[in-house]
C-alpha positions as CSV (number, residue, x, y, z in Angstrom):
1,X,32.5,158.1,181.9
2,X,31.0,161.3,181.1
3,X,29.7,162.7,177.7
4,X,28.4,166.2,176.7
5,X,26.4,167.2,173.8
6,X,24.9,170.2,171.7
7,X,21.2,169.5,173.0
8,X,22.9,170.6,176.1
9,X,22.5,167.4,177.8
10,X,25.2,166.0,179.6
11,X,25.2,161.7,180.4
12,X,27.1,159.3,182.8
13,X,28.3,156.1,181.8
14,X,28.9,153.2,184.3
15,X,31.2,150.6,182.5
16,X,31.4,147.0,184.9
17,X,33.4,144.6,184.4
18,X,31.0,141.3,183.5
19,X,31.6,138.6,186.2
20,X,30.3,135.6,183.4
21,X,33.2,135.6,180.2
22,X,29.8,135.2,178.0
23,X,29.5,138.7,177.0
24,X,25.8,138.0,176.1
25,X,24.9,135.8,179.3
26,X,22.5,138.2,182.0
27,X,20.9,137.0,184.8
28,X,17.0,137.4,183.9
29,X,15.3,140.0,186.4
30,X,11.5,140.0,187.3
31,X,9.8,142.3,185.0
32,X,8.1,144.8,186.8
33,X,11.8,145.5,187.6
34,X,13.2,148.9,185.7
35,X,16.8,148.2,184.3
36,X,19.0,150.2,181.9
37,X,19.8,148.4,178.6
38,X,23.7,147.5,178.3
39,X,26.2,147.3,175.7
40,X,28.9,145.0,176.0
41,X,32.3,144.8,174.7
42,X,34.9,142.3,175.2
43,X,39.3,143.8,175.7
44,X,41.3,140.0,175.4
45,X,39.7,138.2,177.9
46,X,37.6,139.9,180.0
47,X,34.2,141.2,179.2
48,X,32.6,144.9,180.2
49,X,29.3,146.0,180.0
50,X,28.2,150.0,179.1
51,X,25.3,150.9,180.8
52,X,23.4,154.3,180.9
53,X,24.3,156.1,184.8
54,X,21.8,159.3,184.6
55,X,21.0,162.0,182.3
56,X,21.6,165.7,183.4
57,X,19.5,168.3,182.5
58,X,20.7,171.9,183.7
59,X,22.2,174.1,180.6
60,X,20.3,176.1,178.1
61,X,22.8,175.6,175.5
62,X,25.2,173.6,174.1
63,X,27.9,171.8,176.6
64,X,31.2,172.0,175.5
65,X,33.3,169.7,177.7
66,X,32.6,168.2,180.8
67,X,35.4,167.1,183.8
68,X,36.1,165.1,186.9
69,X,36.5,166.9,190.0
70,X,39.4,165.5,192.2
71,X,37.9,163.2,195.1
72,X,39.2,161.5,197.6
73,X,39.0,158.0,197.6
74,X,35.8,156.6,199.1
75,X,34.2,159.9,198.4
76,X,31.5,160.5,196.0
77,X,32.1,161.7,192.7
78,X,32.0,165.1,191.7
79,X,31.5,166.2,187.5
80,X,31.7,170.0,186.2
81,X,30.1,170.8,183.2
82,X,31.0,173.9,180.4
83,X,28.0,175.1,178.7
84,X,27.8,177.9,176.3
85,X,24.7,179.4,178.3
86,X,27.4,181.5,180.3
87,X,26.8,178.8,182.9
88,X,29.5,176.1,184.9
89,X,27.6,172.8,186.8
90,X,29.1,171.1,189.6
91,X,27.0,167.8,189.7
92,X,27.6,165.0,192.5
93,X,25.3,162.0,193.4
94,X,23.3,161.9,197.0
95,X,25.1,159.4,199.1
96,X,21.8,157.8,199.9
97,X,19.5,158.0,196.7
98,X,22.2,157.9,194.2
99,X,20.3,160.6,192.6
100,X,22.2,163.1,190.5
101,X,21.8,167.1,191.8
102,X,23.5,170.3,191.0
103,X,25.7,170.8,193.9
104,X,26.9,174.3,192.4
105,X,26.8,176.9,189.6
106,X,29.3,179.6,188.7
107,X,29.0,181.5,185.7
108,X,28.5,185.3,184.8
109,X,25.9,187.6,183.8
110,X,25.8,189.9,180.6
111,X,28.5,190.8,178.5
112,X,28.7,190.0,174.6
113,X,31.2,186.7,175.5
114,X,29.5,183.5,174.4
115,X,29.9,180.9,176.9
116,X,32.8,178.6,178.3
117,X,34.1,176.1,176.1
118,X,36.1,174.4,178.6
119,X,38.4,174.6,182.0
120,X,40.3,173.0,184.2
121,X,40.5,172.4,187.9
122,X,43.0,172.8,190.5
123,X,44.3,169.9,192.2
124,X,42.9,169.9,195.2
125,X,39.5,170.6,194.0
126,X,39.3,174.4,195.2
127,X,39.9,176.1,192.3
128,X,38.1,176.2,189.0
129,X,39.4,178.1,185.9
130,X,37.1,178.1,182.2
131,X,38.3,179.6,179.2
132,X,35.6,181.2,176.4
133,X,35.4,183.2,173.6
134,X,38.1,186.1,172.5
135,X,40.8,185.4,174.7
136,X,38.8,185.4,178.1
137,X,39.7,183.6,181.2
138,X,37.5,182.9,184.3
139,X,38.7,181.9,187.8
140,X,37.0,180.9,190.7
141,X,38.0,179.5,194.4
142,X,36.2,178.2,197.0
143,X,36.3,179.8,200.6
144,X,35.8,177.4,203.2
145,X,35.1,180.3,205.7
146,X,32.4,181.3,203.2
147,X,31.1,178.2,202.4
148,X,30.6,178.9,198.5
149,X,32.5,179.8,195.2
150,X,34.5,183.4,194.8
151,X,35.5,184.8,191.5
152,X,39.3,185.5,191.7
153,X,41.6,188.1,189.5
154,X,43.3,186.3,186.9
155,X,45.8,186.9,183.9
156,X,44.2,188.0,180.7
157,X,45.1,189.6,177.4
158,X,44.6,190.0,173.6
159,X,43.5,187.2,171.8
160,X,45.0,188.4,168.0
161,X,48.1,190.6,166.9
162,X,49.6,193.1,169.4
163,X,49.9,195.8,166.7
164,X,50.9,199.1,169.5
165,X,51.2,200.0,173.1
166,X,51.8,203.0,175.2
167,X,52.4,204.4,178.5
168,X,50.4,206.9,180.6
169,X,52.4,210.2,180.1
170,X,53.8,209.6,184.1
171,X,54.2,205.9,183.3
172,X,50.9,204.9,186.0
173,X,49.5,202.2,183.5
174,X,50.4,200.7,180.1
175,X,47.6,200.7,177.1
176,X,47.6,198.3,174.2
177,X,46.0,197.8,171.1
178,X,45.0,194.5,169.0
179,X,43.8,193.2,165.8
180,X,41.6,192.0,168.3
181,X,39.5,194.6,168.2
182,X,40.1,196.2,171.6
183,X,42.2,198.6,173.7
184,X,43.2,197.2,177.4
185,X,44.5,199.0,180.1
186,X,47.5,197.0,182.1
187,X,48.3,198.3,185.6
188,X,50.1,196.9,188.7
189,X,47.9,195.5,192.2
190,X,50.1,197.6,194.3
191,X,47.7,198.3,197.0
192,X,47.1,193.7,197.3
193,X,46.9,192.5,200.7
194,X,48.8,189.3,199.8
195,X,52.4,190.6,199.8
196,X,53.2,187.9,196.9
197,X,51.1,189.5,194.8
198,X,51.9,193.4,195.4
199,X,53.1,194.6,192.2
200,X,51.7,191.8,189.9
201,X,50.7,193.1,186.2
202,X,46.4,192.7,185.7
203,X,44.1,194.0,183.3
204,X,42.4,196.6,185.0
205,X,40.0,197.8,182.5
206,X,39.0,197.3,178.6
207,X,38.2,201.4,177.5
208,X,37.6,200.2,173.7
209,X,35.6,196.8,172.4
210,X,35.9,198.4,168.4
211,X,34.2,196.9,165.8
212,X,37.6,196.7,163.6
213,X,41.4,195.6,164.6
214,X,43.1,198.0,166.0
215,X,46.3,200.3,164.5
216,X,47.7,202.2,166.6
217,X,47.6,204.3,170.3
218,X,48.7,207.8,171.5
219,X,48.5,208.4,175.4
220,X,47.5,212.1,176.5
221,X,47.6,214.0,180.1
222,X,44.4,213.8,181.8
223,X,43.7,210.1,181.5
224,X,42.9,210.4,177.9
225,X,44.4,208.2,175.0
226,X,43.7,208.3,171.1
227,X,43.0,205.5,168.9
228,X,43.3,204.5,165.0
229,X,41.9,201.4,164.1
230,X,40.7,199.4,160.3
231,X,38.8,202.8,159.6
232,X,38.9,206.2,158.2
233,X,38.4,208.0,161.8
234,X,40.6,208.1,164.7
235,X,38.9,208.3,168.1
236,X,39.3,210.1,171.6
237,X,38.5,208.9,175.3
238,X,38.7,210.2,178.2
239,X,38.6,208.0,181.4
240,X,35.4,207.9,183.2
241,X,35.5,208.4,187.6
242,X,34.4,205.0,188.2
243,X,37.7,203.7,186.6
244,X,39.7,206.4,188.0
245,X,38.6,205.2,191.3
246,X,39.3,201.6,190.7
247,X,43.0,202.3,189.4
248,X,43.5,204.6,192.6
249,X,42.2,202.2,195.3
250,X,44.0,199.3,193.4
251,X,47.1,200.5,191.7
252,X,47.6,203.7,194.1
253,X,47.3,206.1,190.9
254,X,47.3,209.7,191.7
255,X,43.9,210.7,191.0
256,X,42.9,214.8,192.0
257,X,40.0,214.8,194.1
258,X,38.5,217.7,191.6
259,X,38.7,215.1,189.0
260,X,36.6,212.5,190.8
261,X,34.0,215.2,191.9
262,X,33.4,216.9,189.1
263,X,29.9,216.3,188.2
264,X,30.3,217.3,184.5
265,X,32.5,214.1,183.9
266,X,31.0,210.7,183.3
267,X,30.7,207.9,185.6
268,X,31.1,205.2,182.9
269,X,30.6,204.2,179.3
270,X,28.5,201.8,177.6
271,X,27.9,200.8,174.0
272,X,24.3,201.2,172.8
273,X,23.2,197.8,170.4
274,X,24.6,197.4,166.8
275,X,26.7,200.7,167.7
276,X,30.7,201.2,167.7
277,X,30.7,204.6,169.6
278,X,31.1,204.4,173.6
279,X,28.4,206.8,175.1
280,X,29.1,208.3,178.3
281,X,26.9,207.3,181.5
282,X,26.4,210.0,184.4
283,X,25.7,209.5,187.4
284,X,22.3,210.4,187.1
285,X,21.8,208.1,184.2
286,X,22.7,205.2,186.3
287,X,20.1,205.7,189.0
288,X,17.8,205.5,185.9
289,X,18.7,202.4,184.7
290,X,18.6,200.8,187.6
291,X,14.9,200.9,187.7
292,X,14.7,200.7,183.9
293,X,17.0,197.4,183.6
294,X,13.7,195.0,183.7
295,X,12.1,196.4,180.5
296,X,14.7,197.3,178.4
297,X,17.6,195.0,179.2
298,X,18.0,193.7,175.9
299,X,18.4,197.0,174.4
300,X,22.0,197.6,175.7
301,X,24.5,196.2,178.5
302,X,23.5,198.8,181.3
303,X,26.9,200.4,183.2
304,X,26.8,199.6,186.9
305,X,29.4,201.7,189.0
306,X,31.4,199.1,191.4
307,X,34.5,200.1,193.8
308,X,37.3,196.9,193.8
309,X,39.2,195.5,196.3
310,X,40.8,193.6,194.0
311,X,41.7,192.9,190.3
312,X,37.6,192.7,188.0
313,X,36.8,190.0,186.3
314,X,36.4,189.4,182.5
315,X,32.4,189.7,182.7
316,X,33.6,193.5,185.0
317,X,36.3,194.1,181.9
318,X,33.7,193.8,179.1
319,X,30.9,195.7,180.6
320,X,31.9,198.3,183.6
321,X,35.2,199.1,182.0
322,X,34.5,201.4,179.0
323,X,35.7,204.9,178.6
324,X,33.3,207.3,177.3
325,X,34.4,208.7,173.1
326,X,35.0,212.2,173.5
327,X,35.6,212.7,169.9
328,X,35.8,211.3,166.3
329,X,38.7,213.1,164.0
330,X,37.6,213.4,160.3
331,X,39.9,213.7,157.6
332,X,41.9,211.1,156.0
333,X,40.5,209.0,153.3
334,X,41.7,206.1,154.1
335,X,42.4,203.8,157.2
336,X,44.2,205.6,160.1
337,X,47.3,203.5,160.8
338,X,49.6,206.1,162.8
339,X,48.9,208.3,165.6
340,X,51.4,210.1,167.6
341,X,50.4,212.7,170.4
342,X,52.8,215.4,171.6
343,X,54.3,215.4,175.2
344,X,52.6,218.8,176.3
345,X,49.4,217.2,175.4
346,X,48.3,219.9,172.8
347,X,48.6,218.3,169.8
348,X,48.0,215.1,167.9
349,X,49.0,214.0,164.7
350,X,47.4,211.3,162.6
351,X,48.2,209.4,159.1
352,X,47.0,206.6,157.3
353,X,47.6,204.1,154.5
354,X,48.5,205.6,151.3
355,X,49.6,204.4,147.8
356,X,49.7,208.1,146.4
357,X,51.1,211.0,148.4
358,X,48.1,212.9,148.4
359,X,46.9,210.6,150.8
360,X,49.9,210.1,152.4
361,X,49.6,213.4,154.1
362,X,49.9,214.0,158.1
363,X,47.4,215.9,160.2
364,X,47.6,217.6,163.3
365,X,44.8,218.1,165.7
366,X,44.7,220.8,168.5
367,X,43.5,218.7,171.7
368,X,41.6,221.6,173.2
369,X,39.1,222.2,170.4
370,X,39.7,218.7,168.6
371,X,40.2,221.4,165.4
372,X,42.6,220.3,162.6
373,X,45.4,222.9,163.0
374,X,47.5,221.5,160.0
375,X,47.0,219.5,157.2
376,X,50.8,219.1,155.5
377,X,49.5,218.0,152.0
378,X,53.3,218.0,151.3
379,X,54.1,215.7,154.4
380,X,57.2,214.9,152.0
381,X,56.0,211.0,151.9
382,X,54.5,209.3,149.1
383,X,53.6,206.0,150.9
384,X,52.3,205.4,154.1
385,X,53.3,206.6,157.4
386,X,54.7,203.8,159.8
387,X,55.2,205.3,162.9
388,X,55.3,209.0,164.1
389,X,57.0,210.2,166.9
390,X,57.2,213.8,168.7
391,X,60.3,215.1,170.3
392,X,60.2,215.1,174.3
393,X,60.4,219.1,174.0
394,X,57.7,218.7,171.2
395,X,59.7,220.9,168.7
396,X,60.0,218.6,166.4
397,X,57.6,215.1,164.7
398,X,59.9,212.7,163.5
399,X,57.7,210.6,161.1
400,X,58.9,207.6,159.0
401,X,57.1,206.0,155.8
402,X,56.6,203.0,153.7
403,X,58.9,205.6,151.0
404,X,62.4,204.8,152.6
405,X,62.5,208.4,153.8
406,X,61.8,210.0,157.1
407,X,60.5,213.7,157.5
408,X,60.8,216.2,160.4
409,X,57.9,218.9,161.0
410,X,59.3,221.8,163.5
411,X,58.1,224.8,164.8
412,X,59.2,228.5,163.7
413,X,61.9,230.4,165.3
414,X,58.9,231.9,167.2
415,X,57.4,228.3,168.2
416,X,53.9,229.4,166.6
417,X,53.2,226.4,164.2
418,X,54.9,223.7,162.8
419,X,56.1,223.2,158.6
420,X,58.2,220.8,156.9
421,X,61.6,221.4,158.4
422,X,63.6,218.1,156.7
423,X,63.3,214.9,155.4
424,X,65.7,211.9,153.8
425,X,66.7,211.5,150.2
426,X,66.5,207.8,148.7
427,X,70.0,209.0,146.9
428,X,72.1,210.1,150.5
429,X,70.1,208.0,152.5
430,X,71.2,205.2,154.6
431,X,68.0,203.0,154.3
432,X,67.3,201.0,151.0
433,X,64.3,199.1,152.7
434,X,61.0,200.4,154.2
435,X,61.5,202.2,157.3
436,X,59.4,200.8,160.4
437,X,60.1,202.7,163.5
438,X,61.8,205.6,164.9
439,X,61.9,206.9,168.3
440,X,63.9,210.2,169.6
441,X,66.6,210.3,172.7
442,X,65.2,211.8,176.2
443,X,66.7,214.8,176.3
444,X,65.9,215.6,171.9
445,X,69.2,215.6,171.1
446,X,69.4,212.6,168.8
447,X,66.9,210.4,166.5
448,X,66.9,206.9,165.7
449,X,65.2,205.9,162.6
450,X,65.6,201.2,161.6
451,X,63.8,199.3,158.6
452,X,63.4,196.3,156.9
453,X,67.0,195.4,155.8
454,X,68.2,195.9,159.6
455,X,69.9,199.1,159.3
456,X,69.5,201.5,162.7
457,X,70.3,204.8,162.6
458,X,71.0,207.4,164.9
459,X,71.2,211.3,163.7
460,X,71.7,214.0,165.8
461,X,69.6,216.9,165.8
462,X,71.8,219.7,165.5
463,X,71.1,220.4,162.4
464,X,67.6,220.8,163.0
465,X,68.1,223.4,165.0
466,X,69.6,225.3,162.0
467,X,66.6,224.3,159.6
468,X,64.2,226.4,161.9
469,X,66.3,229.7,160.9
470,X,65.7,229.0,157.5
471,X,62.8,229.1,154.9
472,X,64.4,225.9,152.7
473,X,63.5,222.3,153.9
474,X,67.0,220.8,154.5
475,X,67.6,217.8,152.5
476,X,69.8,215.0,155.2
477,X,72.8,213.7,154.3
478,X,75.1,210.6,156.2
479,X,76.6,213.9,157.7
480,X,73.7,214.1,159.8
481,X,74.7,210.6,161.4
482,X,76.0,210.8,165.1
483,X,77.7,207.9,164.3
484,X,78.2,204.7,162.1
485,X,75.0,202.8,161.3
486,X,74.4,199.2,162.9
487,X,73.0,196.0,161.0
488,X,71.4,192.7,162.2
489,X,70.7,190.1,160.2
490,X,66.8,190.7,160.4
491,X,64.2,193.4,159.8
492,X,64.2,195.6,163.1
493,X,60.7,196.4,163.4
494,X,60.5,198.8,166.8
495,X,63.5,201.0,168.2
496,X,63.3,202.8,172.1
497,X,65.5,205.0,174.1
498,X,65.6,204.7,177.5
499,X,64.0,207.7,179.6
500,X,67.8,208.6,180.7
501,X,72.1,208.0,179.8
502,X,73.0,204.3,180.6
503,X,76.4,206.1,181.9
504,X,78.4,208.9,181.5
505,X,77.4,212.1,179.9
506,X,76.7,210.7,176.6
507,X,75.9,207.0,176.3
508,X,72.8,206.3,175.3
509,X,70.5,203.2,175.9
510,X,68.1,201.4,172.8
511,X,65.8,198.6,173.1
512,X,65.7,197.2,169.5
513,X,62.7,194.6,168.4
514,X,63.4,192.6,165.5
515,X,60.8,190.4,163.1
516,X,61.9,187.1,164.7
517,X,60.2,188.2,168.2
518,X,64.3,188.8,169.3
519,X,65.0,192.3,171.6
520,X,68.8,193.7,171.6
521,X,69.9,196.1,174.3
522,X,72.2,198.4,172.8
523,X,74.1,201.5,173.8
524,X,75.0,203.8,171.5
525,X,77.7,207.0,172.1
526,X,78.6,209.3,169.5
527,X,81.5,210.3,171.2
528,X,83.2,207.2,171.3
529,X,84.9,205.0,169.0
530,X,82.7,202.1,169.5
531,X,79.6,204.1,168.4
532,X,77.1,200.3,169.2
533,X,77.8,197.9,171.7
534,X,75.5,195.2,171.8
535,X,74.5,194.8,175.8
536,X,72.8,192.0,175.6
537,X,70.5,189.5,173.5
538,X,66.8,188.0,174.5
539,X,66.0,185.2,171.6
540,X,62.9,184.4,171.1
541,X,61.7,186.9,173.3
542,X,58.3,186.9,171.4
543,X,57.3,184.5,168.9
544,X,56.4,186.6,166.1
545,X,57.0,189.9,165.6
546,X,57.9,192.3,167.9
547,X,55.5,195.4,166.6
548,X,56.5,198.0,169.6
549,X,58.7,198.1,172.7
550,X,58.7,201.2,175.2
551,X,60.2,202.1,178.1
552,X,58.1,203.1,181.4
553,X,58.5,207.1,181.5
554,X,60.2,208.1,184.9
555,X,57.9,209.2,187.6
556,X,59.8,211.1,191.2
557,X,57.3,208.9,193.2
558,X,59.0,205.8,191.4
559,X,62.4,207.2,190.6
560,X,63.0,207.8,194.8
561,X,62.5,204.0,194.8
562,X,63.9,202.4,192.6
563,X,67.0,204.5,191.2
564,X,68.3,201.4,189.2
565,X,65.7,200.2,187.7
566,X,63.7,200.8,184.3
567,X,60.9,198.8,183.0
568,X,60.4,198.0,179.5
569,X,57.4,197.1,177.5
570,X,57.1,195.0,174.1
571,X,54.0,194.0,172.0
572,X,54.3,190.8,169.5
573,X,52.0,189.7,167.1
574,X,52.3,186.5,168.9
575,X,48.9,188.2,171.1
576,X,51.2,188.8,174.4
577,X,52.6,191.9,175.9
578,X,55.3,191.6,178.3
579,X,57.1,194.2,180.5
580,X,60.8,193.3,182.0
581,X,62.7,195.2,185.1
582,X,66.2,196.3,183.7
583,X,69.0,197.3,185.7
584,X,71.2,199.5,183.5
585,X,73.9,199.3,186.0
586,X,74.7,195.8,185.5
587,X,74.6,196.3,182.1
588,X,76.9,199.3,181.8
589,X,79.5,197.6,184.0
């Protein structure tokens, strides 16, 4: 039997079975003659005896657990250790001595995780996997050509709420956001040797490790993404060469050679000590910190560039994997909770959590210069912004509020700026409840607004296009409907169109989230009698709320390849992310 303890010693018990049924009966030993003292203990009839095996001293910290490795009988025995020193022991007695050694240690270096606290190990002994601190899994094989232990790629994710995600404007990688704190970057191993393993979803790099949960996400061109978290400030990234590199060699990402030899663009990103802002690392930088490292390692977790061949590791997530801030956005006096960023990657609009509608204004940022274009102190919402969404021709933002009402910003006849163009009444409105999501169709002709009673709503856009003739902000009406509204019996709390018609010239596909982690497929035709027909139902898709689903944007290189096929996205605040394969044709006939 094995024990482990926060003195970070770990001890081996031998319990033997007594061969005399006195329990306190020993056969007296010479006494220059070293024995261990035993404790003995008697189950029904028979007698055993606890003595002390050996004490192991390795760790620097506390051991959490401690496990048998599988051994063939006959073999010796084999114990790992879990220590929170950042360290695994694999311990084994010499077949001659007796004497306990360490036969191996895995472990990483650096990073701000704080040990294992436990693991398991394969069946056959050739595998070892340890679980820590925020979420983070470790795997590790051993290579019998090598002769040693190999770090391996291995699932990983949030360790809190999944409150957003989004996809890369061409649909190359999917980016999430958690009361967790972080942002991760999901992408597939397309370019994997193993041909069971081409395609498989990984974590591919970590671009934000915040200081406060995470809101909300907004992908740009470029590589660039922006962020709201538990703060006043939203924040923009760009991605740094080193992970450009990794994501082409590993997930065949089309990466511009100008891009990745453009000297004015950072290599990496670290976080200096007690700070929450990524600095950017050049090139030149990380020369100099090689040869600084020894003095001044405890100042900050240095970036080292690495090129993969296959999936990093948590400890390569946590440290090598940052993208450098580009820019902190100033203006709202309260937390950001909802960012939205257009598809032309020229503007971004931000809102945050509001009681009063002087706070519950939107802003819009010119990506460019990073100056505020627009500030709509009459946003036409007096409660906080949900969700924000802008139009795939980016003529209109669709935003939706805590109020019951949505709004509409558009631009002028002459496409200059953008003003309040319409919004909902409480009195002609179809939704009594607050209104979570909204999403718009791919080709802008229709809007989909759903809230917390379960209503969903799609309204067409025609009337839009009339507002932008006119001066007046255009109040809605149920006239604006494309069709009759649908209800579930739950609060829907994310809506989607797919990126194009189900069938036909005018039937429409929706993925609907609901509170109860449930996601309906839906299509939805305005010209048809049956406005909502309910495709099909995944319970308990999540368990917990489902806070976003989105579909993959369509890409030629992917579209020549897989013409039947669309991928979908979800985010719970069960801590997973999923992504599904649809086949709409199946689902249409």
């Amino acid at each position: 039997m094995a024990s482990s303890s926060q003195d970070g010693s770990v001890r081996v018990w031998k319990i033997s079975l007594n061969e005399s049924a006195d329990p306190t009966s020993e056969t007296e030993s010479p006494t220059h003659e070293f024995k261990m003292e035993k404790k003995s203990f008697s189950l029904g009839s028979k007698s055993f005896s606890v003595a002390l095996e050996t004490v192991l001293l390795g760790h620097e910290g506390w051991v959490y657990a401690a496990k048998w490795f599988p051994t063939a009988k006959g073999s010796n025995l084999q114990l790992l250790t879990f220590s929170c020193d950042h360290t695994i022991i694999l311990w084994s007695p010499d077949e001659e001595t007796g004497v306990w050694f360490e036969k191996a240690r895995l472990g990483n270096v650096g990073g701000e995780a704080l040990g294992f606290l436990g693991g398991a190990v394969g069946p056959q002994g050739l595998s070892v996997v340890a679980h820590s601190h925020q979420g983070s899994l470790n795997l590790w094989h051993f290579s019998t050509e090598e002769d040693r232990w190999c770090p391996k790629p291995i699932c990983c994710g949030h360790f809190d709420e999944v409150t957003d995600l989004a996809w890369e404007p061409n649909g190359h990688f999917l980016l999430s956001v958690s009361a967790d704190q972080t942002t991760r970057l999901h992408a597939q191993w397309s370019t994997s040797p193993a041909v069971n393993q081409q395609g498989a979803w990984y974590e591919m790099a970590r671009p934000q490790i915040h200081g406060y949960g995470m809101n909300s996400i907004a992908t740009l061109p470029d590589f660039r993404f922006v962020s709201a978290a538990d703060e006043k400030i939203a924040r923009a990234f760009g991605a740094p060469r080193n992970t450009l590199e990794n994501l082409r060699i590993l997930s065949g990402v089309e990466v511009s050679d100008e891009l990745l030899e453009t000297s004015s663009e950072p290599m990496g990103a670290t976080v200096p000590a007690l700070g929450l802002s990524n600095k950017a690392v050049f090139t030149e930088e990380t020369e100099v910190n090689k040869t600084k490292k020894g003095q001044n390692e405890d100042d900050t977790s240095y970036f080292t560039r690495q090129l993969l061949k296959e999936p990093p590791t948590d400890d390569f997530l946590s440290q090598n994997s940052l993208w450098p801030e580009t820019m902190k956005l100033y203006g709202h006096g309260y937390d950001v909770y909802s960012v939205a960023a257009s598809h032309n990657g020229r503007f971004v609009a931000t809102a945050c959590k509001a009681t009063v509608a002087e706070h519950a204004r939107i802003i819009l940022w010119e990506t460019d210069s990073w100056e505020k274009v627009h500030d709509f102190d009459g946003s036409g919402h007096s409660l906080t912004v949900t969700q924000m969404c802008f139009s795939p021709d980016d003529s209109f933002l669709l935003s939706v509020s805590r109020d019951r009402n949505w709004t509409i910003h558009g631009t002028d006849k002459d496409a200059a700026s953008y003003r309040l163009l319409a919004s909902s009444d409480k009195k002609t409105g179809v939704h009594s409840r607050i209104i979570w999501t909204c999403c718009w169709s791919h080709d802008s002709a229709f809007f989909a607004t759903a809230s917390r009673e379960g209503i969903c709503a799609v309204w067409s856009s025609d009337h839009l296009r009339d507002a932008q003739t006119k001066d007046a902000v255009a109040v809605a009406t149920k006239d604006w409907l494309a069709g009759p509204t649908k209800a579930f019996p739950e609060s829907v709390t994310s809506l989607a169109f797919s990126p194009r018609l189900l069938s036909g010239d005018s039937v429409y596909l929706l993925a609907i989230g609901t509170e109860s982690g449930t996601v309906h497929l839906a299509s939805f035709s305005s010209s048809s009698t049956d406005s909502w027909i309910i495709l099909s139902t995944i319970d308990n898709l999540h368990s917990a709320t489902i806070s976003r689903v989105s579909f993959r944007p369509e890409h030629p290189s992917r579209s020549a390849e897989f013409t039947d096929e669309l991928m979908l996205a979800t985010s719970s605040h069960d801590h997973s992310v999923k992504i599904f394969t649809l086949r709409p044709s199946l689902m249409a006939s």
